[in-house]
N, C-alpha and C positions, 0 to 999 in steps of 0.2 A: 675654478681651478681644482683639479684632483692633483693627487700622488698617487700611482703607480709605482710597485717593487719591479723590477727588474734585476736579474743576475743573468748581464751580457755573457756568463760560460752555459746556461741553462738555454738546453733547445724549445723546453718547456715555456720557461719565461720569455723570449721571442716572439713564440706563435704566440702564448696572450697578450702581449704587448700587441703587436701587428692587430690582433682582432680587436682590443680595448679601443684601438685607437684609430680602427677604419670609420673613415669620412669622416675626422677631425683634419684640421690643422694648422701647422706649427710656426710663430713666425722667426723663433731662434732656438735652436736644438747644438748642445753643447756636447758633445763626445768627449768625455773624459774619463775612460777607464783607463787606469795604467797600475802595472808592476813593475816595481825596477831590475826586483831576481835577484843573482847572487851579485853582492858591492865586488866580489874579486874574479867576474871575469874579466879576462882581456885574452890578447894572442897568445897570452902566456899559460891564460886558466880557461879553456873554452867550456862553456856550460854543459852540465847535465841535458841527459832527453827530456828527464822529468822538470827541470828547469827553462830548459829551452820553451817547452808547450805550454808551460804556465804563463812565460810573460808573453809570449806570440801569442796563445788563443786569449788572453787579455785584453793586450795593448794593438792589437793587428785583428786577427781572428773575428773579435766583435763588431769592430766597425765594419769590415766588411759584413756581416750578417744582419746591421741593421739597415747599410745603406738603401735596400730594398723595400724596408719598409718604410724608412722616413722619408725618403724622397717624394714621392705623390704630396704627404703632409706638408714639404715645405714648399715642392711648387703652385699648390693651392693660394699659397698667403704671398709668393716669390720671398722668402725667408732666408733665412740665415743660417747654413751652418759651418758649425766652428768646432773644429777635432785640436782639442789641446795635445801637442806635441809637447818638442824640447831642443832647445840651442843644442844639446847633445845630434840628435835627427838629424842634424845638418852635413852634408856629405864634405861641404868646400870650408869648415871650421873646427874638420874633425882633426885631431892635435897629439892624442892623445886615446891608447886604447882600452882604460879600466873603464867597468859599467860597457865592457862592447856589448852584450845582452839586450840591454836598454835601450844603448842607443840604435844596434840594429832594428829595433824593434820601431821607433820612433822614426827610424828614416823609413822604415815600410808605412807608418802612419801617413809621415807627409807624399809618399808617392799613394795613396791609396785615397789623398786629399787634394794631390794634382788632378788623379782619373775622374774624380766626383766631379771639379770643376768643370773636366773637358765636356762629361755627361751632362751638368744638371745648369750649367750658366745661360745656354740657350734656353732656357725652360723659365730663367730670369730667378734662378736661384744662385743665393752670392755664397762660393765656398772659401773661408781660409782655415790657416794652420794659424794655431798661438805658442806662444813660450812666455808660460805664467812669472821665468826669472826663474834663481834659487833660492825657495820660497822657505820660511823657517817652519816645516813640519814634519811630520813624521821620516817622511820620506828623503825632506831635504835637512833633514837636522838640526840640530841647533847653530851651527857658524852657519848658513844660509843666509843671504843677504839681502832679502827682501821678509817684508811682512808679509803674511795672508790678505792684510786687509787690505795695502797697496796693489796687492798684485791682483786679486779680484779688482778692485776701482779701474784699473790700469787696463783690465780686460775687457774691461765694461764699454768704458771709452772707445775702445777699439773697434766692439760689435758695435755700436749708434753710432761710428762715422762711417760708413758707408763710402763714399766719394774720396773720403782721403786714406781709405784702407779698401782696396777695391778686391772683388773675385780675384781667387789664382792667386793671395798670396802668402809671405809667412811674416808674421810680425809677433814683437815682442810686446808686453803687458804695456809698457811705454808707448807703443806705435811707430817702433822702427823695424824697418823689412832687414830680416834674415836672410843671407844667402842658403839657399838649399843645398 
């Protein structure tokens, strides 16, 4: 096993990804870049340009820039990938418009995690979406009602059932499907 640096905003760091890692591959690849951006947008605070680009070429932007390159890696092994999203992302449980930023950003993840599946499940590569929960860290704070360590175990689970969390879908740390 190696580790590889990656910084998904760097076009530099991409091509040496892609090149480190031609004719390898992969049998679970986890997409989890994210920014949440400014806590106070909503319809009421819509984001900066300089804000907007930060959390879109983040949280959207990068996935689409690897999916080129990790695809061959995962159809090689028929692998696993998994673009950690957020019960936010979700279009039919949206409630509520503070963090709009994030979660626009997050429902571009899960539609960007639909088109993979449409692309890569024939090819017998399984894609879903995750929601780690509100996890207690940096980002989800200290009231966040899940641990780190549940919510990683919880995800884990998730990726090694296969059969009971199939392609095409979105599920939580727990292993219940989210409406999109």
């Amino acid at each position: 096993m190696q580790t590889l640096k990656l910084d998904v905003l760097d076009p530099n760091d991409l091509a040496a990804f892609s090149w480190q890692m031609d004719d390898e591959q992969i049998d679970i690849l986890i997409m989890n870049a994210g920014d949440y951006g400014p806590r106070t947008s909503s319809t009421q605070r819509p984001p900066t340009l300089k804000e907007f680009d930060q959390v879109m070429h983040t949280n959207v932007l990068s996935a689409m820039r690897l999916l080129p390159v990790v695809s061959p890696l995962l159809s090689r092994s028929h692998g696993t990938l998994a673009f950690v999203s957020s019960r936010m992302g979700s279009i039919a449980e949206a409630g509520a418009s503070y963090g709009m930023l994030y979660r626009a950003s997050k429902a571009a993840v899960n539609i960007v995690g639909k088109l993979a599946h449409a692309d890569l499940s024939g090819l017998g590569v399984r894609v879903i979406s995750l929601h780690p929960g509100w996890v207690r860290t940096d980002m989800g704070g200290p009231n966040a009602d899940v641990e780190v360590a549940a919510s990683v175990a919880g995800m884990r689970r998730v990726l090694a059932q296969a059969q009971a969390h199939p392609s095409g879908g979105f599920y939580d740390y727990r292993g219940q499907t989210l409406a999109w």
